[in-house]
N, C-alpha and C positions, 0 to 999 in steps of 0.2 A: 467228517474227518477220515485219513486214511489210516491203514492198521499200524500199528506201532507195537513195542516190545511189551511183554509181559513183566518186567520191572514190576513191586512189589510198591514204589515210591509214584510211580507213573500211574497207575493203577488206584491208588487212595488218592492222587489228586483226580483222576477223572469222575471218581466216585464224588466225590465233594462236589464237581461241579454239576454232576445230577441234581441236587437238592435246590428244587425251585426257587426256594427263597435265597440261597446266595447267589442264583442265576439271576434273580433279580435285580439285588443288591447290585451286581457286578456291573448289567448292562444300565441300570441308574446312574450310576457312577461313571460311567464311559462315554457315557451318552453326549454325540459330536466329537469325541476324539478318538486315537487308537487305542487297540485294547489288546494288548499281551502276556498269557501267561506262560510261565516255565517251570519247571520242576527244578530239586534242588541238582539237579546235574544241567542245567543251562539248555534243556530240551524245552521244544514247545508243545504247549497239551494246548492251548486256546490261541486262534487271533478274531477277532471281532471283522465285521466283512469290512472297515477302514483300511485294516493292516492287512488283510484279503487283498483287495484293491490295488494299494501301493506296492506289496510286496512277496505277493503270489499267496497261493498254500501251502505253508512248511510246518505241520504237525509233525512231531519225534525229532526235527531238526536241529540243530544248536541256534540257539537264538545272536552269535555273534556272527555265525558264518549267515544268516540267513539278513538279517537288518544292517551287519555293517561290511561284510563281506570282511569277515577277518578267520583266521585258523586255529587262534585261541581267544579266551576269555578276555573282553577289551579293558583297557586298563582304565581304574576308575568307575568299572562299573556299579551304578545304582543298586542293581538286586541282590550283586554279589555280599554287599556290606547290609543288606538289610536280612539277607539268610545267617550273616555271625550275628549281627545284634538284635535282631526281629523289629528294626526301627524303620521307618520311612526315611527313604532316601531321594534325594534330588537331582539331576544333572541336566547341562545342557549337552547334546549328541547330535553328531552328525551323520545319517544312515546314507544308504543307497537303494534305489528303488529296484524296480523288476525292468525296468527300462536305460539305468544307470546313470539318474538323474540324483547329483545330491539332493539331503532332503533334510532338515535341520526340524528338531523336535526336541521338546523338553521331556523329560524322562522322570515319573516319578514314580518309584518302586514301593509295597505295602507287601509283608507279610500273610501268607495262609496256611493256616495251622488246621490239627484233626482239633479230636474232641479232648483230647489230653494237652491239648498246648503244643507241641509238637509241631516244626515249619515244615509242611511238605512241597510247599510249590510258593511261586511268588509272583506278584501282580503288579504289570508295570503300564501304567497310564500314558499316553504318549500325547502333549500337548503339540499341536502344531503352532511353529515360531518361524515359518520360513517367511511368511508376510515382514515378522515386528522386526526378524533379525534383519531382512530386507532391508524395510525404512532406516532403522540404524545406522545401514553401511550406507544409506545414500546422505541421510544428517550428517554423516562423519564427514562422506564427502563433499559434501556442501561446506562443511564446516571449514574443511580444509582451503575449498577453494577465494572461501570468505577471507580467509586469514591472508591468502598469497596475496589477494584485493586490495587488504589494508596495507600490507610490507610497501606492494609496489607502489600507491598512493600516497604513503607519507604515514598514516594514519596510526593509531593505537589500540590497535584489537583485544578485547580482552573475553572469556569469563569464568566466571563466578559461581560458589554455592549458591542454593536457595538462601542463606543468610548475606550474600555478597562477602565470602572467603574466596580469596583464590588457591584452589587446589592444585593446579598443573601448571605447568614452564609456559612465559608467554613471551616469546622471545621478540618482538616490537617493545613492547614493556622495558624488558631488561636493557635492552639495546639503549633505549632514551633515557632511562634513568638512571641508568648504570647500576640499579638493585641488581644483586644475585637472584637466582632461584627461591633459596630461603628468606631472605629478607623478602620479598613480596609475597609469600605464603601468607594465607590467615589473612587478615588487617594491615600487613606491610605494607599494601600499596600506598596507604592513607600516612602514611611517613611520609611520601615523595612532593604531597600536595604544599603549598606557603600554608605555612601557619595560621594566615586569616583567614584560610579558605576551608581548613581541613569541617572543621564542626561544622560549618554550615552545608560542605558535602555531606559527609556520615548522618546528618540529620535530614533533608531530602533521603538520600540511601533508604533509610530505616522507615519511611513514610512512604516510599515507593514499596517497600514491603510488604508491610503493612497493608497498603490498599491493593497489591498487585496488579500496579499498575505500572506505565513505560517510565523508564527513570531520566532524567534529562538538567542536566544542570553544569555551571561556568565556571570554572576554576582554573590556574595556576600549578602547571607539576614543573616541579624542580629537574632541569637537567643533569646530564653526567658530570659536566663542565662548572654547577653550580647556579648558574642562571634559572628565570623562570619563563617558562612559553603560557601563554593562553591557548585552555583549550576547554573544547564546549564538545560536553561526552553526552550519550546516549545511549538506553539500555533496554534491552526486553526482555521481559519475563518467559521461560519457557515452562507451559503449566502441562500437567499430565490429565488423563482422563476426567478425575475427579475436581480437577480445578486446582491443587496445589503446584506453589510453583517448584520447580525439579531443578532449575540453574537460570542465571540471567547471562546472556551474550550481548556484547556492547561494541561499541568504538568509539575512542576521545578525536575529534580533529581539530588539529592544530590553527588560533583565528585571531594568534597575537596581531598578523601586520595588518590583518584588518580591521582588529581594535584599537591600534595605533593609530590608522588613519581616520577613524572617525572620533578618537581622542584628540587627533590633531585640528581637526572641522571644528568639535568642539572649542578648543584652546584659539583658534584664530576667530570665530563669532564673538565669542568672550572677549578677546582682545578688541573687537571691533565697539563693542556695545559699552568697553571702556572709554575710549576714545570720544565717542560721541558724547559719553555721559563728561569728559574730561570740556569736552568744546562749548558746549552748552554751558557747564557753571563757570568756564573760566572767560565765556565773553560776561557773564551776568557779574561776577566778581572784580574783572577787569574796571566794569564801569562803577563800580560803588567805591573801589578801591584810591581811582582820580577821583574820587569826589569828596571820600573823604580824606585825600594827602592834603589837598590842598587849607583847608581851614584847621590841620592837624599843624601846620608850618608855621600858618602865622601864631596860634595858640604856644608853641613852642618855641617860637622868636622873642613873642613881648615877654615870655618867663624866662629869659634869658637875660634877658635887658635890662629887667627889672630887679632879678637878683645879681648883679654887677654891682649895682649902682646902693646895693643897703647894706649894711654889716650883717654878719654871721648872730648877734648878740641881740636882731632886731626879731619882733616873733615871728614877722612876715618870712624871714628866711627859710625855714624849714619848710613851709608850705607853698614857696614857690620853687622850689626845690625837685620836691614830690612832685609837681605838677613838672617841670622840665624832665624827671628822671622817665613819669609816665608816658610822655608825651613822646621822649625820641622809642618808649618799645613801644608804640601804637605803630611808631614811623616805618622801626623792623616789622614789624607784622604787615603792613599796609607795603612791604618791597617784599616780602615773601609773597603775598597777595599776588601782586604783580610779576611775580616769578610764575605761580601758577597759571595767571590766564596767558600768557607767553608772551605779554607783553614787551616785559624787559628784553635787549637783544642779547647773544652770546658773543662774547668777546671773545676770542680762540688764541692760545698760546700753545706753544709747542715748553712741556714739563716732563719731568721722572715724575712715574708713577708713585712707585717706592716711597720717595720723598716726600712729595704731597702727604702721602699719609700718615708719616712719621710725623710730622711738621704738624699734622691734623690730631693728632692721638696727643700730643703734648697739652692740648685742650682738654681733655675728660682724663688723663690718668688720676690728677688725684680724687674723682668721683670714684673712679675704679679701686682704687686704693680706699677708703670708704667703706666698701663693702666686702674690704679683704681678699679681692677677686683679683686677678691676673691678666693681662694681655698677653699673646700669643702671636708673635709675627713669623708669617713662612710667606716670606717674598721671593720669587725668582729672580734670579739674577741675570742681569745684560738684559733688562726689558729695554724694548724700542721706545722714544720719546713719541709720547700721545697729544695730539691738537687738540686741548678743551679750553673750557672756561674751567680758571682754576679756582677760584671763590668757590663757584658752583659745585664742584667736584669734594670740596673740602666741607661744603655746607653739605653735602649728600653723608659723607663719613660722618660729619656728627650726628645727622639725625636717627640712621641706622643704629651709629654707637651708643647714642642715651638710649634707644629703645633695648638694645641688648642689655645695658646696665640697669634698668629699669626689672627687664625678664630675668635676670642671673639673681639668685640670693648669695650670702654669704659664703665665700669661699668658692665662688664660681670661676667660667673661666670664658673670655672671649678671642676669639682666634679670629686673624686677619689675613688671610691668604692672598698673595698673586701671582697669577701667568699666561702666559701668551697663549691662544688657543686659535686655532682656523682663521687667521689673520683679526685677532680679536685680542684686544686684554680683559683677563676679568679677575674680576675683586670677587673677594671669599670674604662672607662678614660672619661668624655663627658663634652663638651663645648655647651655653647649659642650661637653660632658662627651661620653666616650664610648659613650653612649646604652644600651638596652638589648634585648633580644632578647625575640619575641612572647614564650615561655616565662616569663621572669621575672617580665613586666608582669603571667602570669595571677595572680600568689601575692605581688606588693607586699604590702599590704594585708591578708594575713594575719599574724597574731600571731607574733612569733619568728624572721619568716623573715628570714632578714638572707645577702647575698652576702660583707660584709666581711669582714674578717680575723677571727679569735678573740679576745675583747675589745676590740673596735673598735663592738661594737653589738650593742643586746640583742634585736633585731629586736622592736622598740615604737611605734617613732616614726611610723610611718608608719600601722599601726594604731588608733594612736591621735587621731591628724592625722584618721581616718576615722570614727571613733566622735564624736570632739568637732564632726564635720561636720553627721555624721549626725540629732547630738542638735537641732542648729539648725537640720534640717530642709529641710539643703543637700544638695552633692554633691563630689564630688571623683574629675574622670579622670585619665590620664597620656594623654599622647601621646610616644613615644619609638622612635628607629632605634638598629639599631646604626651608630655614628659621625655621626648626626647631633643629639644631645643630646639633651636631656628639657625636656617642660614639664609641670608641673602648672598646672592648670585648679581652682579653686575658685568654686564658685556658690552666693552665701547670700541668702535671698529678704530683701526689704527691708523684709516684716512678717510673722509668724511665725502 
């Protein structure tokens, strides 16, 4: 050390550090970092050969002019606050070397006292951070440049606590969802998600946690506009030394149109595996159908004959009666039959839509009245006159309409829409009814299948509703919840 002043404070701390055993203490304690100490006037009596090294030898020096190059006491300084209160103090500091290289080190200051308690100097540990603050600035800048990746991409950058809170502005985020800053704080984000999708996110979420493992899962966020995109996020855990995780970083991209297009592959296969299932029973029904009109005709001619020619008063009247009333609805069943395998041809007439169905609903109002239910017509007006088969068309409305009368309970309500669309007319059929579930919607439309009661329904109607669509070179969906009701969708081009 070089000589320094005779100070009276300088002097009992040099003495102190004669004593082996806090020289021990000291250099235990320091051991791999820097080692500085100071009197309580901000001089230096000790540096360890670290701070030797980095920053020359300055015994009796001011310890601000000497590690930061400054002319007074630096503001915030650690030892300053640990000489009023005798506490350990902590800060991060940026010094200057003997070469005038910044130098970034943590700074933690402890008290040294005589033998009375008394602080006469103070001991400041200098952690070097110039590596960790390093990596930090270059994460940051990673980070940064990650985020400009996703803006110019499309994409939705986000992250998150170790709990998946969001704590800072993500402005991708806010942009698409149109959440403020505060609403997507905390758990806001999981507001932006469809409703059917939020808990089965936050439950992945929590189990991605949980194992700390890559988070990865398909949902729906609601845009600014109201609409929903599909989008399939991804997320990784960022874990610190010990294995805990410290925040997750992620990105949602956006993969609605290409779920649309393989929902649409889907919808036209489906379509196709209808069709085929349609051609198949409807030649195999076709032929059972002639086979049995015809012995169903003569059965129903001689009971006709037969009850002409006897009085109402004789006993045989009633019971050939029955047998002629059953025999012409074998007959309708056995031409619906023949409706299905496409037998029958379509006669095309040029009709009002409108009309037709007005003309058609005078059929079922008083079942609708019945169950104290209401019809609903929202027709447009100045529809163009449509080329169908008008039987067909009218036989199509009732069988939708008894099925909606059927679905609606008391006080329900069945609504009839129509309007011109993309050179299209379509009919709007939808009930309050208690809707129906994905499963059933797959097999409407197939022959026979029916949910009603046993003899309540020959599972046709709807089948047939599909075939006589078909043949006009339309279409027919359903849309239906459970408990939120049923619509059918009918679309007949307006020239064939």
């Amino acid at each position: 050390m070089k000589n320094i002043t005779s100070d009276k404070n300088f002097t009992k701390a040099l003495e102190l550090l004669k004593d082996k055993n806090n020289l021990l203490d000291i250099l235990m304690t320091a051991m791999g970092d820097g080692l500085s100490i100071q009197d309580v006037n901000m001089r230096i009596i000790y540096q360890n050969k670290f701070m030797i090294d980095n920053f020359g030898d300055h015994a009796g020096e001011y310890c601000f002019s000497v590690y930061e190059k400054r002319e007074k006491i630096c503001e915030g300084c650690p030892i300053q606050a640990t000489f009023k209160d005798g506490k350990a103090h902590q800060a991060l500091r940026v010094g200057i070397t003997k070469d005038g290289k910044p130098f970034r080190f943590e700074n933690i200051s402890t008290a040294l006292t005589d033998k009375n308690g008394k602080i006469i100097a103070g001991m400041e540990l200098c952690r070097m951070v110039e590596e960790r603050e390093k990596a930090k600035d270059d994460l940051q800048k990673s980070e940064e440049r990650y985020r400009s990746y996703i803006e110019i991409t499309g994409q939705l950058a986000w992250i998150t606590n170790a709990k998946g809170e969001i704590e800072e502005d993500i402005p991708s985020w806010r942009k698409f969802t149109g959440q403020s800053y505060e609403e997507t704080r905390g758990f806001g984000w999981a507001k932006a998600l469809h409703p059917d999708d939020a808990e089965c996110a936050l439950k992945t979420w929590n189990e991605a946690i949980k194992t700390k493992t890559t988070y990865s899962a398909e949902y729906r966020i609601k845009k600014y506009d109201g609409t929903y995109r599909f989008f399939w996020t991804k997320g990784i855990p960022v874990l610190n030394k010990d294995g805990n995780i410290i925040e997750w970083i992620g990105a949602s991209v956006d993969i609605t149109d290409k779920k649309l297009d393989e929902e649409e592959k889907q919808k036209l296969q489906s379509q196709l595996i209808q069709s085929e299932k349609m051609a198949a029973i409807g030649q195999l029904v076709g032929g059972i159908a002639h086979e049995i009109n015809n012995p169903m005709g003569v059965i129903l001619g001689f009971a006709q004959i037969v009850a002409k020619n006897i009085k109402e008063e004789n006993p045989l009247y009633m019971p050939l009666k029955s047998i002629e009333r059953e025999a012409i609805r074998c007959k309708e069943l056995i031409r619906d039959l023949l409706t299905f395998s496409r037998i029958g041809k379509t006669q095309a007439e040029l009709i009002d839509i409108n009309k037709t169905i007005n003309e058609t609903l005078s059929l079922i109002e008083s079942q609708v009245k019945l169950k104290e239910s209401e019809i609903i017509k929202e027709f447009s007006t100045a529809l163009p006159l449509i080329s169908v088969n008008k039987n067909q068309i009218q036989q199509i409305i009732v069988n939708l309409c008894n099925n909606a009368i059927d679905a609606i309970s008391y006080n329900g309500k069945i609504t009839i829409k129509t309007k011109t669309n993309d050179n299209q007319i379509e009919i709007y059929i939808s009930d309050t009814g208690k809707g129906m579930t994905e499963k059933i919607k797959k097999h409407i439309f197939e022959p026979f299948f029916t949910t009603k009661e046993v003899g309540k329904g020959t599972g046709l109607g709807l089948s047939i509703s599909y075939e006589i669509i078909k043949n006009h070179n339309g279409t027919i969906i359903v849309e239906s919840e459970p408990g939120k009701g049923t619509t059918f969708i009918i679309k007949l081009p307006l020239s064939v």
